[in-house]
C-alpha positions in Angstrom: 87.3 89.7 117.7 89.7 92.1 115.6 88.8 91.4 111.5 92.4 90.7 110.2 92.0 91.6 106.2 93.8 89.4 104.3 95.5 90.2 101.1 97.2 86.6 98.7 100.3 88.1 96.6 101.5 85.9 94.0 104.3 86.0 91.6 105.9 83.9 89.5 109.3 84.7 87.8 109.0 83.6 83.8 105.8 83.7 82.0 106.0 80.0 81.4 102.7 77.8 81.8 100.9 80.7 82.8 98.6 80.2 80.2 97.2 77.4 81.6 94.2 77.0 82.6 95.4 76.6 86.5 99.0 77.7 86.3 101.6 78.2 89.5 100.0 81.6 90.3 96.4 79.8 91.0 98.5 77.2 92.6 99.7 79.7 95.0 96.5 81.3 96.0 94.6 78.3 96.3 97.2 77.2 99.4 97.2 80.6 100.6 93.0 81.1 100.6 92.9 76.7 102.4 95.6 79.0 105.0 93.6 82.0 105.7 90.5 79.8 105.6 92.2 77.6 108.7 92.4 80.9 110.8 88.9 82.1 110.4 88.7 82.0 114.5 91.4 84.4 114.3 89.1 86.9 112.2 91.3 86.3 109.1 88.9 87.2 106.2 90.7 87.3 102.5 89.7 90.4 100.3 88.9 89.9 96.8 90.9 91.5 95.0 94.2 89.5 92.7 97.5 90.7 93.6 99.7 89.1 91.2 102.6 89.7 89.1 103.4 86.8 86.5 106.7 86.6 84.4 108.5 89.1 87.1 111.8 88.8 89.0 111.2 89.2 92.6 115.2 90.8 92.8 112.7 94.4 91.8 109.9 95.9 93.7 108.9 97.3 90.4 105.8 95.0 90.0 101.8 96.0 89.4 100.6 93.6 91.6 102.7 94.5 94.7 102.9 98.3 94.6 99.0 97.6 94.2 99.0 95.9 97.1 101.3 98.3 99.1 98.6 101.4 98.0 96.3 99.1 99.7 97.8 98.7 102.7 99.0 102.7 103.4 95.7 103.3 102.6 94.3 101.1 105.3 92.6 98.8 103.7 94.7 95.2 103.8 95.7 94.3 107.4 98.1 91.2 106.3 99.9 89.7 103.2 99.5 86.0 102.7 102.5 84.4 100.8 103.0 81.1 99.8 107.1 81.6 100.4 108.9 84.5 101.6 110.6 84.4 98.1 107.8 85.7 96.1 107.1 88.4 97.9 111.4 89.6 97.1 114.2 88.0 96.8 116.7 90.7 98.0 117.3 91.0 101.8 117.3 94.8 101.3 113.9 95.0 99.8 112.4 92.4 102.2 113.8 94.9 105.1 112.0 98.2 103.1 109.1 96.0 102.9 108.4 95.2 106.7 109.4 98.9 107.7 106.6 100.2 105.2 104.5 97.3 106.9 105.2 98.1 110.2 104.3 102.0 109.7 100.6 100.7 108.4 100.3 98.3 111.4 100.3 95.7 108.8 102.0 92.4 108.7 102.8 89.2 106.3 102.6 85.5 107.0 104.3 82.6 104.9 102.3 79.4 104.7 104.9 77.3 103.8 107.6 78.2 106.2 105.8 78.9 109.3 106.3 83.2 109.2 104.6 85.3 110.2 105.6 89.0 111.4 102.5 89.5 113.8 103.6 86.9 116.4 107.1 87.2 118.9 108.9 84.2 117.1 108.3 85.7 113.6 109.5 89.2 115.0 112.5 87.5 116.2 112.9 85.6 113.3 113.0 88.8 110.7 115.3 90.9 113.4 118.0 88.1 112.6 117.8 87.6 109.2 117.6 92.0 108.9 120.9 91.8 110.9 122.8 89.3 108.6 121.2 91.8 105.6 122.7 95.2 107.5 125.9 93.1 107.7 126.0 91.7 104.6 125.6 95.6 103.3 128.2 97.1 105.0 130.9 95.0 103.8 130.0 94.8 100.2 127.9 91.4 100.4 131.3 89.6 101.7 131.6 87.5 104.6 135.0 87.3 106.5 137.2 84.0 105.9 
Protein backbone atom coordinates (compact mmCIF):
# COMPACT_ATOMS: atom_id res chain seq x y z
CA UNK A 1 0.00 0.00 0.00
CA UNK A 2 1.24 3.61 -1.20
CA UNK A 3 1.91 5.91 2.35
CA UNK A 4 -0.15 9.08 1.46
CA UNK A 5 1.61 11.89 3.75
CA UNK A 6 -0.80 14.04 5.03
CA UNK A 7 -0.29 17.66 5.80
CA UNK A 8 -3.69 19.82 8.07
CA UNK A 9 -3.52 23.67 6.89
CA UNK A 10 -5.44 25.93 8.97
CA UNK A 11 -6.25 29.54 8.82
CA UNK A 12 -8.41 31.67 10.31
CA UNK A 13 -9.06 35.29 8.96
CA UNK A 14 -9.00 37.79 12.21
CA UNK A 15 -6.99 37.02 15.28
CA UNK A 16 -10.12 36.90 17.39
CA UNK A 17 -10.48 34.00 20.14
CA UNK A 18 -7.31 32.67 19.05
CA UNK A 19 -6.10 33.03 22.39
CA UNK A 20 -8.09 30.54 23.57
CA UNK A 21 -7.18 27.74 24.98
CA UNK A 22 -8.82 25.63 21.90
CA UNK A 23 -9.65 28.31 19.41
CA UNK A 24 -11.15 27.73 15.57
CA UNK A 25 -7.64 26.76 14.33
CA UNK A 26 -7.52 23.61 16.88
CA UNK A 27 -11.06 23.22 15.80
CA UNK A 28 -9.99 22.74 12.39
CA UNK A 29 -7.32 20.26 12.78
CA UNK A 30 -9.02 18.18 15.20
CA UNK A 31 -11.76 17.44 12.21
CA UNK A 32 -9.16 17.24 9.74
CA UNK A 33 -6.71 14.60 12.02
CA UNK A 34 -10.73 12.30 13.04
CA UNK A 35 -10.63 12.61 8.63
CA UNK A 36 -7.24 11.40 7.88
CA UNK A 37 -7.52 9.03 10.84
CA UNK A 38 -10.91 7.42 8.91
CA UNK A 39 -8.64 6.65 5.76
CA UNK A 40 -5.85 4.94 7.51
CA UNK A 41 -6.63 1.78 5.07
CA UNK A 42 -5.85 4.10 2.41
CA UNK A 43 -2.17 4.68 3.90
CA UNK A 44 -3.13 8.34 4.90
CA UNK A 45 -0.66 9.06 7.80
CA UNK A 46 -0.66 12.93 9.08
CA UNK A 47 2.87 14.47 9.59
CA UNK A 48 3.57 16.48 12.48
CA UNK A 49 4.29 19.38 11.72
CA UNK A 50 1.44 22.81 12.30
CA UNK A 51 0.64 24.56 9.21
CA UNK A 52 -1.34 27.42 10.21
CA UNK A 53 -1.78 30.98 9.66
CA UNK A 54 -4.12 32.86 12.26
CA UNK A 55 -5.44 36.45 11.79
CA UNK A 56 -4.75 36.16 7.81
CA UNK A 57 -7.02 36.81 4.71
CA UNK A 58 -7.13 33.88 2.55
CA UNK A 59 -7.72 36.66 -0.67
CA UNK A 60 -3.25 36.50 -0.38
CA UNK A 61 -0.92 33.55 -0.66
CA UNK A 62 1.37 35.60 1.41
CA UNK A 63 1.03 33.45 4.55
CA UNK A 64 3.94 31.48 6.80
CA UNK A 65 2.04 28.61 7.23
CA UNK A 66 1.11 27.90 3.57
CA UNK A 67 4.32 28.90 1.65
CA UNK A 68 5.69 26.45 4.53
CA UNK A 69 3.66 24.01 3.51
CA UNK A 70 4.13 24.52 -0.32
CA UNK A 71 8.37 24.19 0.42
CA UNK A 72 7.13 20.98 1.84
CA UNK A 73 5.52 19.67 -0.86
CA UNK A 74 8.14 20.71 -3.90
CA UNK A 75 10.47 19.32 -1.80
CA UNK A 76 8.76 15.94 -1.64
CA UNK A 77 7.95 15.55 1.58
CA UNK A 78 3.84 16.14 1.98
CA UNK A 79 1.83 14.01 -0.44
CA UNK A 80 -1.73 15.68 0.36
CA UNK A 81 -3.28 18.84 2.09
CA UNK A 82 -6.14 18.24 4.47
CA UNK A 83 -8.54 21.20 4.67
CA UNK A 84 -11.35 21.64 6.64
CA UNK A 85 -13.04 23.96 3.63
CA UNK A 86 -11.71 24.83 0.41
CA UNK A 87 -11.94 28.45 1.66
CA UNK A 88 -9.14 28.44 3.97
CA UNK A 89 -6.82 27.17 1.88
CA UNK A 90 -7.71 30.74 -0.71
CA UNK A 91 -10.43 32.49 -1.27
CA UNK A 92 -9.53 33.76 -4.86
CA UNK A 93 -10.39 31.37 -7.84
CA UNK A 94 -7.05 32.54 -9.38
CA UNK A 95 -4.89 31.52 -6.47
CA UNK A 96 -6.81 28.25 -5.90
CA UNK A 97 -6.04 27.55 -9.80
CA UNK A 98 -1.99 28.48 -9.13
CA UNK A 99 -2.32 26.25 -6.22
CA UNK A 100 -3.41 22.94 -7.86
CA UNK A 101 -0.94 23.55 -10.94
CA UNK A 102 1.96 23.79 -8.29
CA UNK A 103 0.20 20.69 -6.76
CA UNK A 104 -0.12 18.78 -9.66
CA UNK A 105 3.76 19.41 -10.71
CA UNK A 106 4.73 17.67 -7.11
CA UNK A 107 2.20 14.78 -7.64
CA UNK A 108 0.52 16.22 -4.69
CA UNK A 109 -3.08 16.73 -4.06
CA UNK A 110 -5.67 18.40 -1.39
CA UNK A 111 -8.94 17.00 0.05
CA UNK A 112 -11.80 18.99 1.88
CA UNK A 113 -13.43 17.26 4.70
CA UNK A 114 -16.35 19.26 4.79
CA UNK A 115 -17.42 19.35 1.23
CA UNK A 116 -16.53 16.02 -0.06
CA UNK A 117 -13.07 17.32 -2.44
CA UNK A 118 -10.65 15.86 -3.11
CA UNK A 119 -8.29 16.33 -6.24
CA UNK A 120 -6.85 12.76 -6.23
CA UNK A 121 -10.12 11.00 -7.34
CA UNK A 122 -12.02 11.49 -11.07
CA UNK A 123 -15.10 13.36 -9.50
CA UNK A 124 -12.80 15.84 -7.67
CA UNK A 125 -10.72 16.36 -10.99
CA UNK A 126 -13.86 17.06 -12.71
CA UNK A 127 -15.13 19.06 -10.06
CA UNK A 128 -11.92 21.68 -9.98
CA UNK A 129 -11.76 21.59 -14.10
CA UNK A 130 -15.28 23.39 -13.83
CA UNK A 131 -14.92 25.65 -11.24
CA UNK A 132 -11.11 26.57 -13.11
CA UNK A 133 -13.26 27.23 -16.28
CA UNK A 134 -15.84 29.65 -14.61
CA UNK A 135 -12.33 31.32 -13.00
CA UNK A 136 -10.52 31.58 -16.71
CA UNK A 137 -13.94 33.14 -17.77
CA UNK A 138 -14.57 35.18 -15.13
CA UNK A 139 -10.82 36.65 -15.90
CA UNK A 140 -11.13 37.31 -19.29
CA UNK A 141 -13.97 39.54 -19.06
CA UNK A 142 -13.01 41.56 -16.06
CA UNK A 143 -14.95 39.42 -13.33
CA UNK A 144 -18.36 40.28 -15.30
CA UNK A 145 -20.83 37.93 -16.31
CA UNK A 146 -23.09 38.66 -19.43
CA UNK A 147 -26.88 39.92 -18.70
Amino acid sequence: MKIVRCAIYTRKSSEEGLGQEFNSLDAQREACASYIASQKHEGWVLVPEYYDDGGISGGTLERAGLKRLLKDIDSGTVDQIVVYKIDRLTRSLADFAKLVERLDKANASFVSVTQSFNTATSMGRLTLNVLLSFAQFEGSHGGTYPR
